[in-house]
C-alpha positions as semicolon CSV with decimal commas, in nm:
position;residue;x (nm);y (nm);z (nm)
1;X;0,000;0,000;0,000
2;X;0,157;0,363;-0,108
3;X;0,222;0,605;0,178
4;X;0,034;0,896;0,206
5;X;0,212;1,209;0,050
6;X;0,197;1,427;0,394
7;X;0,034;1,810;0,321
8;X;0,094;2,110;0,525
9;X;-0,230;2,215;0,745
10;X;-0,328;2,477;0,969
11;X;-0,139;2,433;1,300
12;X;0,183;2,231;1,159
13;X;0,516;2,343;1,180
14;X;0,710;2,385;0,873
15;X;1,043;2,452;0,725
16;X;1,085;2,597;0,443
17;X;1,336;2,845;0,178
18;X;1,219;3,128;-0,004
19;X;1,357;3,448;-0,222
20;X;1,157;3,782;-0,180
21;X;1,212;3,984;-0,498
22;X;1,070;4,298;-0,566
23;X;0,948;4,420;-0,958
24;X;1,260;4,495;-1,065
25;X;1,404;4,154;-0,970
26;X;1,618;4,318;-0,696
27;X;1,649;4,015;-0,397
28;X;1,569;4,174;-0,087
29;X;1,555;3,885;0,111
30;X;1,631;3,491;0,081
31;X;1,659;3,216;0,253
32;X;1,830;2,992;-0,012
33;X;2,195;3,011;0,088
34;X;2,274;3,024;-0,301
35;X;2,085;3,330;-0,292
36;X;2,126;3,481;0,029
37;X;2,251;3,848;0,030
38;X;2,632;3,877;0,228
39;X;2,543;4,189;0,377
40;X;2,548;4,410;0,136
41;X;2,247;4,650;0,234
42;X;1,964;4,452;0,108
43;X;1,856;4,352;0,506
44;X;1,883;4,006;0,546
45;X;2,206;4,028;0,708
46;X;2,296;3,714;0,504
47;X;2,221;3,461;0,679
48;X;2,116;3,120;0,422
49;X;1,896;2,825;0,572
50;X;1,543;2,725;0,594
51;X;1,269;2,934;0,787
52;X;1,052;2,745;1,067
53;X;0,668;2,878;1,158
54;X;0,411;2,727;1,333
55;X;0,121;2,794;1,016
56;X;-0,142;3,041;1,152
57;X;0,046;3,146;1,405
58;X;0,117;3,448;1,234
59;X;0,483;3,476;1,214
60;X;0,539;3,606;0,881
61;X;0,295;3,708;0,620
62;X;-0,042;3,551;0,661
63;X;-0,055;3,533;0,262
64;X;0,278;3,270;0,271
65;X;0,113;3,088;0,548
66;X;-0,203;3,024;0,342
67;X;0,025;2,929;0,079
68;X;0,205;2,693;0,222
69;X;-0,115;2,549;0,317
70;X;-0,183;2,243;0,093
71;X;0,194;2,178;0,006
72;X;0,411;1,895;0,004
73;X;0,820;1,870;0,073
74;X;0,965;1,968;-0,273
75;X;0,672;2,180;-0,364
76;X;0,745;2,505;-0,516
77;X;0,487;2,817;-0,557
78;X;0,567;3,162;-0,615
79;X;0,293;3,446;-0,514
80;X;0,313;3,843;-0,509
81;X;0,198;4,036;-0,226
82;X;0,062;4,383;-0,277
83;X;0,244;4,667;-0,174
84;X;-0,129;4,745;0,044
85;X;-0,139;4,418;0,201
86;X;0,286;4,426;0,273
87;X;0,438;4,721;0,425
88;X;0,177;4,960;0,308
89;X;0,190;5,245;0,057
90;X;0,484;5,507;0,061
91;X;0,346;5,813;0,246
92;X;0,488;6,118;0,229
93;X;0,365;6,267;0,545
94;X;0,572;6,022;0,756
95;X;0,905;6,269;0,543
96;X;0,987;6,531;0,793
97;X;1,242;6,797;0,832
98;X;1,444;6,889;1,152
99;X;1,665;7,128;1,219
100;X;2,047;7,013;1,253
101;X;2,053;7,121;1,591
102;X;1,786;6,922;1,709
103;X;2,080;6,616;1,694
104;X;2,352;6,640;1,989
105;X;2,681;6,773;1,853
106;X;2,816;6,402;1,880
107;X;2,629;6,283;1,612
108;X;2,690;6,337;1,258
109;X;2,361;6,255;1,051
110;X;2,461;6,115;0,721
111;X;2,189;6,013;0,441
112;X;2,158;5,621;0,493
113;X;2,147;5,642;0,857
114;X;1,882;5,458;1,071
115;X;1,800;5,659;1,407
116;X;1,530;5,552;1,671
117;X;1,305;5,795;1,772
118;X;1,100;5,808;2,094
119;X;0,805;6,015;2,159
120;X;0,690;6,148;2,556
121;X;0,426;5,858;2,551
122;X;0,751;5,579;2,534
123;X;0,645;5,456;2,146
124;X;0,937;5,478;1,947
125;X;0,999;5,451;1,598
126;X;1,339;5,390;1,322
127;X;1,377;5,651;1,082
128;X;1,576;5,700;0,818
129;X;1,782;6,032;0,678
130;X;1,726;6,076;0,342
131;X;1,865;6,392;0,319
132;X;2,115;6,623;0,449
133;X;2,242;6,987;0,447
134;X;2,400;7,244;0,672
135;X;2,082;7,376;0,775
136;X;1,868;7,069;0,818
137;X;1,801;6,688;0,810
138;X;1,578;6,498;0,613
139;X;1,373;6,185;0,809
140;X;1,142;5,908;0,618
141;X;1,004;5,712;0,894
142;X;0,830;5,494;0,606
143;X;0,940;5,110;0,597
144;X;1,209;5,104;0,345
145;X;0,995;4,799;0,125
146;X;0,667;5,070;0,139
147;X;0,516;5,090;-0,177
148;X;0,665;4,782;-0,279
149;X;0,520;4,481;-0,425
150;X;0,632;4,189;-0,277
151;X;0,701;3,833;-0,511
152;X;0,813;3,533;-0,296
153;X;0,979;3,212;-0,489
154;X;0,848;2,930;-0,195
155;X;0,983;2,581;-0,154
156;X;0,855;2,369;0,073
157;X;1,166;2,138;0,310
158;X;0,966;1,957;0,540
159;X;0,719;1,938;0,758
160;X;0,829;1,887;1,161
């Protein structure tokens, strides 16, 4: 009698690789060690090897959960996720200016730079300069994949 080919459900943990491109092709994250950035500014910090989530336990993008949903070890899918439904739309009300001096005298803002703000209530947020000049510095406090469509390559290594 032929064994059962075993399907990911709701509630099983999984393993599995993917590679998060965005329109353009650029990689912006993967988990295939072929793949996998060293570093070089695209966030993953480089690190290769399989990701392991509990499915529905909302961990990463509920979209890739449901996808996995169904699959087999081996099985390969590839979906987009909507800029919307991913880190949101750019918004250019979270672009501020400051003044220079608003920063201590120890720190040098440079375009590229990630600071964390807090407000009086404790909430704090990363920000990014986009912009600088003698007078003033420019902050995006949007996610730097906002307004980004999201396309995940998805292969399935096993299911724990």
């Amino acid at each position: 009698m032929a064994q059962a080919i075993k399907q990911v459900k709701h509630g099983d943990r999984v393993k599995f690789n993917f590679n998060g491109t965005l329109e353009d092709g650029t990689v912006f994250d993967s988990t295939f060690e072929s793949d996998a950035c060293e570093d070089d500014g695209c966030g993953c910090g480089g690190a290769g090897g399989p990701m392991e989530l509990e499915i529905g336990a909302e961990q990463f993008f509920p979209q890739i959960e449901a996808a996995l949903v169904g699959m087999s070890p081996g099985d390969k899918k590839t979906l987009t996720i909507a800029a919307d439904d991913a880190f949101g739309e750019y918004d250019e009300e979270m672009v501020s200016v400051v003044p220079r001096g608003q920063f201590p005298a120890d720190i040098n803002p440079a375009v590229g730079d990630d600071f964390e703000l807090v407000n009086d209530d404790g909430e704090s947020m990363v920000v990014t300069v986009i912009e600088v000049d003698d007078a003033e510095v420019t902050l995006d406090a949007n996610h730097p994949l906002a307004g980004e469509d999201l396309t995940f390559e998805l292969e399935l290594v096993e299911i724990i």
